[in-house]
N, C-alpha and C positions, 0 to 999 in steps of 0.2 A: 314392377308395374310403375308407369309414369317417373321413370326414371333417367328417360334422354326420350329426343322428338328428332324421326326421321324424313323427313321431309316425303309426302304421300301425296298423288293427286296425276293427274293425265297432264299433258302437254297441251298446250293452248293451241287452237288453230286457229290461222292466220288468217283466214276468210270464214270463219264461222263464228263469228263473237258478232250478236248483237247490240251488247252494250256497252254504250260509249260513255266515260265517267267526266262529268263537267270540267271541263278547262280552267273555268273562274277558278271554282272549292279547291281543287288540287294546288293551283299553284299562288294559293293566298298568301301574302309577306308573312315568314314569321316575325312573330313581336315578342319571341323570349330573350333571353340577355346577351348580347352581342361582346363578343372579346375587345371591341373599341370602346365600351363604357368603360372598360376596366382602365385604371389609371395608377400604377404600380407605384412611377415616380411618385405621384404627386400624394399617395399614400406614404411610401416609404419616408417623407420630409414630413408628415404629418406626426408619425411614429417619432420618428429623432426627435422633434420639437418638442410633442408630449413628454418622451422619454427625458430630455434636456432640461425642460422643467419642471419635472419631480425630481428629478438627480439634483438641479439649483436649488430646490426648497429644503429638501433632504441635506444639502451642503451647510446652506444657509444655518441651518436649525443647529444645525452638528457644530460649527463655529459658535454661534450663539452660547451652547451651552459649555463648550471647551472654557471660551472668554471665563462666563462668568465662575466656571471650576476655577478657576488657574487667580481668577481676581480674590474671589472670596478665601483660596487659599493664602493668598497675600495678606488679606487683612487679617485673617485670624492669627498667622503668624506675625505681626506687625503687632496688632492687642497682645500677645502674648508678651513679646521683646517689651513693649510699652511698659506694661503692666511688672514681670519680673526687673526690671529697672527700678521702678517708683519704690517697690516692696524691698531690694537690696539696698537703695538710699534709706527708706523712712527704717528699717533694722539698725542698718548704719549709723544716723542717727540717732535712733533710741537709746542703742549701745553707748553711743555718746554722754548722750543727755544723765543716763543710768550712772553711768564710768563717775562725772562729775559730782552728783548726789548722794554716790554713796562714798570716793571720798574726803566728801567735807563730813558724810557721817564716821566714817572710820579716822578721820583725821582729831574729831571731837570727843570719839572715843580713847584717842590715844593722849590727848592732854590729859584726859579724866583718871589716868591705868595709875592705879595704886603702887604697883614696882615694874620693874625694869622687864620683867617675863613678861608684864601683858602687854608691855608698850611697846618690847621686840615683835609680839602677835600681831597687833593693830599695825604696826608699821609695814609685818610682811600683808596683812592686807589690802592695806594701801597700793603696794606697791606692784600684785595683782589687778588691784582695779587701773592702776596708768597704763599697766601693758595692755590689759584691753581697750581700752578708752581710744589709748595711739595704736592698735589695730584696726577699731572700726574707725579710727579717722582713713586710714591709707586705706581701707575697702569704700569706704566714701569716694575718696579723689579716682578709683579706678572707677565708677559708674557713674559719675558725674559727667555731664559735657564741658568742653573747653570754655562756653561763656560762663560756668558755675565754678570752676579753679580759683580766680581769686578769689571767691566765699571761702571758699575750704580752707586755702591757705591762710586767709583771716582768721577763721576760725584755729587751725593749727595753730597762730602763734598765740591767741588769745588762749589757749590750751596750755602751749608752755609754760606762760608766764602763770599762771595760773600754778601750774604743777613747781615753778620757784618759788613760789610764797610757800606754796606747801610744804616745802623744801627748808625754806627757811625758818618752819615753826619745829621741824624737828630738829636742825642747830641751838636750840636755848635749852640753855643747863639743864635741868631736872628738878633743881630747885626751883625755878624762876617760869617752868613749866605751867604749871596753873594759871600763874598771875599775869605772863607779859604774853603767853601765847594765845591764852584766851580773848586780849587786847586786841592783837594782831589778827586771831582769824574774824574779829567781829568788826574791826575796821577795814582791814585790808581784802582778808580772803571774801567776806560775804559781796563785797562789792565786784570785786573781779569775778566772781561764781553769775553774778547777775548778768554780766555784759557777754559772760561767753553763754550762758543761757539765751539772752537776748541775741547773739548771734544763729545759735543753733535754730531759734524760731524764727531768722526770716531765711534758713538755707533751708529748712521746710518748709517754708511756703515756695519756697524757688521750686523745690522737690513737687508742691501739689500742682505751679504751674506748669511743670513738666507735663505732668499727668496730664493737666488740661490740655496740653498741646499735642501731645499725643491725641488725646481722645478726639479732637478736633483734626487731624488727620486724619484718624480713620472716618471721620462721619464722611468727608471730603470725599475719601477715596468709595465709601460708600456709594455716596450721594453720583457720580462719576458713575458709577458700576452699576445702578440704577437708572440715568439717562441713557447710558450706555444701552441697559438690556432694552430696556423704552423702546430705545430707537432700532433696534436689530428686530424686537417685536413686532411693530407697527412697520416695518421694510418685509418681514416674513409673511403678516396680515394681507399686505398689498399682493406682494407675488402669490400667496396659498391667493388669494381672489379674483389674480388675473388666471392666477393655471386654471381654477374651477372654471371662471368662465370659460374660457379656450376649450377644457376639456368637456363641459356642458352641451359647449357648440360642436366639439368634434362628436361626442356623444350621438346630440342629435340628428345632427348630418348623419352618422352611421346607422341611425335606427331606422330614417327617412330612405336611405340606402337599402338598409337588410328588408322593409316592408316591400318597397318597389322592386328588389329582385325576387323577394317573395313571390307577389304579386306575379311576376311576367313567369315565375318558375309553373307557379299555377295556372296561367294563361298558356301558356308552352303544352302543359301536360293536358290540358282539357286539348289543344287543340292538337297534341297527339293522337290523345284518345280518339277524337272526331276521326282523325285522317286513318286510324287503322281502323274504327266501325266503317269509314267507308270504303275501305281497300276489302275489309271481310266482307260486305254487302258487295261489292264489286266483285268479288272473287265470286262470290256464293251465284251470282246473275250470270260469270262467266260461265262457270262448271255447267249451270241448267241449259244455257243457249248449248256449248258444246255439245250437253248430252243430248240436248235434245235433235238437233242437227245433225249428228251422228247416228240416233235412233230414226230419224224421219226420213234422213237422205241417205247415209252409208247402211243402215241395217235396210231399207229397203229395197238400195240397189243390188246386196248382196243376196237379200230373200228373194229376190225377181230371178237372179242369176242363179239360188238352187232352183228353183222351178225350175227356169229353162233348162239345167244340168239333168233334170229328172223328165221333161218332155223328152230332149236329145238321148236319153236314157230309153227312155219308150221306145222310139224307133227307128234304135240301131238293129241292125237284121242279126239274126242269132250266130251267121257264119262269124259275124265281124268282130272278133272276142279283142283284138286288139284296140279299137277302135272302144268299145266298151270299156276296156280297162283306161282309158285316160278322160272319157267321159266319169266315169266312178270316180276317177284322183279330182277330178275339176270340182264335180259336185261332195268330194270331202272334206276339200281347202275352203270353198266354200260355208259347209256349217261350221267348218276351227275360225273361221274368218265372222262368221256371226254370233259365234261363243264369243270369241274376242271382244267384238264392237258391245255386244250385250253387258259384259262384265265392267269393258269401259264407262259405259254411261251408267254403269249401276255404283261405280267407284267414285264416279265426277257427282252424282246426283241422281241418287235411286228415284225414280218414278213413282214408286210405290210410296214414297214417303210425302210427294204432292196428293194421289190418286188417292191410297188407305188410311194413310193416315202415319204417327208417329211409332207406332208401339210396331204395327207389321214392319217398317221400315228397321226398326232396333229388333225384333225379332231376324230377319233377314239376315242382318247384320251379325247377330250370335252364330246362327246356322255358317255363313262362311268364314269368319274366324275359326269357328267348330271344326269345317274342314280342310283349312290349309294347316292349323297348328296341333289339332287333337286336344288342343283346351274345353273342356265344358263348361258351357258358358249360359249360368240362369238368368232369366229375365221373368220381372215380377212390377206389374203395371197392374194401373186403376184402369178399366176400358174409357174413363172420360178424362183420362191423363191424353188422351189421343187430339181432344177439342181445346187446340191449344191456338195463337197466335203464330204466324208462320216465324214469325224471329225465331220463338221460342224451342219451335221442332227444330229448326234446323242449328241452332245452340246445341240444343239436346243431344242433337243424333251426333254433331261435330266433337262433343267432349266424348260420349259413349267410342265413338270410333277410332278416336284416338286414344283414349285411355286402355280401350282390347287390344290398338296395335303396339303400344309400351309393354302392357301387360305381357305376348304372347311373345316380345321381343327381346325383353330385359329382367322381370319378375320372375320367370321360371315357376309358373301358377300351376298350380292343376286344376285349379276351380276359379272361377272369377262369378260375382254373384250381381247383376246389373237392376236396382230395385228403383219406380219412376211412382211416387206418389203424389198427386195432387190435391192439395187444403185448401180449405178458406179462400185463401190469401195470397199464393203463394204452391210453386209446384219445386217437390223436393228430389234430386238424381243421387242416387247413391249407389258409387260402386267399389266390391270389396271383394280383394284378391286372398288368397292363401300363400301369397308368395314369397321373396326373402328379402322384403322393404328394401329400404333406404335409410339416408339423412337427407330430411325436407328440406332442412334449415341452412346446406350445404348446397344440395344438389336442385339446382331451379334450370332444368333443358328449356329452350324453344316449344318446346309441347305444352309442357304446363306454362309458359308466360301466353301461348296463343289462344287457350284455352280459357284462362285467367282473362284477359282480354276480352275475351267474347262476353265470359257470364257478367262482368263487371260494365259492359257497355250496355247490359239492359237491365242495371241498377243493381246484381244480385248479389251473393255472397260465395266464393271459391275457399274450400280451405282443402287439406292432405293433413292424413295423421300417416304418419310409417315409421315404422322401428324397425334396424336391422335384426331379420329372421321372424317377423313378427308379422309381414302382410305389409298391408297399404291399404286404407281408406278414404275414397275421396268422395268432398259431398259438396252439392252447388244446390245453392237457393234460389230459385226466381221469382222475384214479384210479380202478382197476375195486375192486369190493367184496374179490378173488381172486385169483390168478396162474391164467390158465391155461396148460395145458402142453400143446400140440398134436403131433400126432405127425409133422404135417408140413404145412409153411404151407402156409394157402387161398388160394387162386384171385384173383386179382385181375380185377375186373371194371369196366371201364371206358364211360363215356359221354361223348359229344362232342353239344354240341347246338347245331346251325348256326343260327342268325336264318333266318328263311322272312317270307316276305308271307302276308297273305290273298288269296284267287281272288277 
């Protein structure tokens, strides 16, 4: 049921159509969205531009922060070199200053040595502390820069000379040991001990100005890597504010766009809807003028013509059997000829559905479904579901009719059950097959979109439930112009229409 729509309805006659549909309404401009609004290029450069500058901000930001990786790795490794510099000088140093101090104290010790074994000790002493002393001097001269060499080498020979006095207190007798050596390191050695002291404390201070200059490069390169970011910041700030704008304006230009074709999309659709209520209205005024024209002039001319067949019947003479037998054929083309024209106009636009009303009209309508297909087809009506709006019957009768002919066509029903209840508010069509469904949500024919169309032009509601093997049920709502208020519900009046043969 209501599973394809097969196109149903009489042929128009070319001289029997009274109504003529306005020339203005039909051929009004449309105003939905024309293919020459659309502007592919001038989008497509819109896209790139957009696209070009977020990829440039994106770029932008990406360099920014590479820079400042690649700088900040510079300085850390720069303080680091700086710093292991300053710390292998001032070691260097230390070892120095150390080397010196202890031996004038192992040198002091060794005048004082009671015999020759302590004074061999204190001397290999001594003689440990000058190799260190003149090791961290030559690890000195390797971390020093070229303008700090001749301190070093100042230092170096004020070291020597230092280490020959020293030299020269171990040359005196053993005897003479106490008295002339202790002269000698207190006139000679302390005073030389001071000046290579006094040298060691300004190649450390050279050492801490190192450091400062160091440190003062990196603030430098800092300070650099900071205007830098500044300035890459504040050029990032500018373009992220020109894209936002750009993009704000393309924004809103596209939303001003998506409303306006909205807009016309909606305008378009209403004024679809208009043009097919009045193509149905058109149709529906066609079908009547036909039928009726066809009823008033063709079924009259042919009702006149059986009479006549039935006068010329009377009084042919009983010899004339020949003569009678073609009289008989004229007056039996005759009534298949006003079955015809009858069924015609009862297809284009049953009379009974002006003259009785709606429910005989859908009654009618079960009974010959009933006997071209052998479908039983119930109908179950309020009797004042019949006092309806002529819209509304003829909605009515147009979805019932074509819902029985899907049904008897595609469903494979045995029963279709057609129920027309009128409320309040609102008058309710429901009709429900036993047949072997569908998929609704797939299958949308011509039938159900003309259908849907109709109920929906006089505000109402259309839905289908079907499952395959499970039936089909369709139910349409129609708003009444009014409430009414009954004092007590009507009568419910039911029809059952069995399938029969012809005798």
């Amino acid at each position: 049921m209501l599973s394809d729509y097969s196109p149903r309805g009489a042929a128009a006659h070319p001289q029997a159509s009274e109504v003529e549909v306005p020339r203005r309404e039909l051929t009004r401009p449309f105003t939905g969205p024309s293919p020459e609004r659309a502007l592919p290029g001038r989008t497509l450069a819109g896209r790139r531009l957009l696209l070009g500058g977020f990829g440039g901000l994106l770029l932008l930001m990406l360099l920014a922060a590479i820079y400042a990786l690649v700088v900040l790795r510079q300085v850390r490794s720069s303080d680091t070199h700086v710093r292991d510099l300053y710390l292998r000088r001032a070691n260097a140093l230390d070892l120095v200053r150390t080397g010196i101090y202890q031996s004038a104290l192992v040198m002091r010790a060794y005048l004082l040595a009671r015999d020759e074994h302590e004074a061999a000790f204190q001397l290999a002493i001594w003689n440990q502390a000058r190799e260190g002393t003149d090791q961290a001097l030559k690890d000195c001269m390797a971390v020093l820069d070229t303008a700090d060499t001749a301190a070093v080498r100042a230092l170096q020979a004020e070291v020597q000379d230092y280490w020959r006095l020293l030299e020269y207190v171990t040359t005196v007798p053993e005897k003479d040991r106490r008295v002339r050596g202790a002269e000698y390191l207190t006139s000679e050695v302390v005073r030389r001990r001071g000046q290579t002291l006094d040298l060691l404390d300004r190649i450390d201070q050279m050492n801490a100005r190192e450091m400062a200059y160091g440190d003062a490069q990196l603030n430098k390169t800092y300070n650099q890597l900071r205007w830098r970011l500044a300035l890459m910041l504040g050029a990032t700030i500018a373009a992220g504010m020109l894209l936002a704008v750009f993009t704000a304006q393309r924004i809103l230009r596209l939303e001003n766009e998506l409303t306006e074709r909205y807009g016309e999309g909606v305008r378009a659709r209403q004024e679809l809807q208009e043009l097919s209520a009045r193509l149905v209205s058109a149709q529906e005024q066609e079908r009547r003028a036909i039928s009726r024209e066809l009823h008033d002039e063709v079924g009259q001319s042919l009702s006149a013509l059986l009479m006549e067949a039935g006068n010329a019947a009377a009084r042919v003479p009983p010899e004339s059997v020949e003569v009678r037998r073609h009289v008989d054929s004229i007056k039996k083309l005759a009534e298949a000829s006003v079955n015809v024209i009858r069924n015609m106009t009862l297809l284009l636009r049953p009379s009974m559905l002006d003259d009785f009303g709606l429910i005989p009209a859908l009654e009618w309508q079960a009974r010959e479904v009933s006997k071209r297909t052998g479908l039983r087809v119930h109908v179950s009506a309020r009797e004042s579901a019949g006092d309806l709006p002529d819209e509304h019957k003829t909605c009515i009768y147009r979805v019932v009719q074509e819902a029985l002919h899907n049904c008897a066509r595609h469903s494979h029903a045995r029963s279709v059950r057609v129920v027309v209840d009128q409320l309040p508010a609102k008058i309710v069509l429901t009709v429900d097959d036993d047949g072997r469904g569908f998929d609704s949500l797939r299958v949308r024919g011509l039938g159900l979109v003309g259908m849907e169309e109709r109920v929906h032009h006089l505000g109402g509601t259309f839905r289908i439930r079907s499952e395959l093997g499970a039936g089909t049920k369709l139910t349409v709502e129609l708003p009444l112009a009014g409430a009414r208020d009954a004092a007590a519900p009507p009568r419910i009046v039911e029809r059952a229409t069995a399938a029969h043969t012809k005798s």
